[in-house]
N, C-alpha and C positions, 0 to 999 in steps of 0.2 A: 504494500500500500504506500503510493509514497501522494507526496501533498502537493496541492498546485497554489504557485505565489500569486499575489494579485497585487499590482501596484497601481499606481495613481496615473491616470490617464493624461494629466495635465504637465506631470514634471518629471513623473515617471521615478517616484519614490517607493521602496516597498511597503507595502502596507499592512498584508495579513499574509498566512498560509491558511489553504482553505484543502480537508482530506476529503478522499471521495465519499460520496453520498451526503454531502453537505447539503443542504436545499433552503430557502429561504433569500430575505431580502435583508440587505445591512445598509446604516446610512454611516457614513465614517467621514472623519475633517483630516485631510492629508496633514503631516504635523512640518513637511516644509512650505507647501504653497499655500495651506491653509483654507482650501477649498473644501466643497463639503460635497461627495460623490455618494451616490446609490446605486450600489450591488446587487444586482439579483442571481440568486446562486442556484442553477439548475443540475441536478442527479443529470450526467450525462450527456449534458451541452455543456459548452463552451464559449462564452464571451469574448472575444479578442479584444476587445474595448480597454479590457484589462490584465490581458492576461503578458505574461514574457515573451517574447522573443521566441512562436511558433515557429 
């Protein structure tokens, strides 16, 4: 099982680890550019919005 990073779409700071079967919505304030993003975590899809360097 390994965890997928999720960074900040704006400055591209890292922000959490997220392991699979996560599911849910996060709202989070990146702690460098200070903006505030929402997360929606889907079992099985993938975001590129936020995710590394596919």
């Amino acid at each position: 099982m390994t965890a997928t990073t999720i960074y900040c779409r704006y400055c591209h700071q890292r922000l959490f680890d997220i392991v699979p079967g996560t599911r849910g919505r996060i709202e989070i304030k990146c702690s460098r550019c200070r903006k505030i993003l929402r997360v929606t975590l889907m079992d099985g899809e993938k975001n590129k919005d936020y995710l590394a360097k596919e």
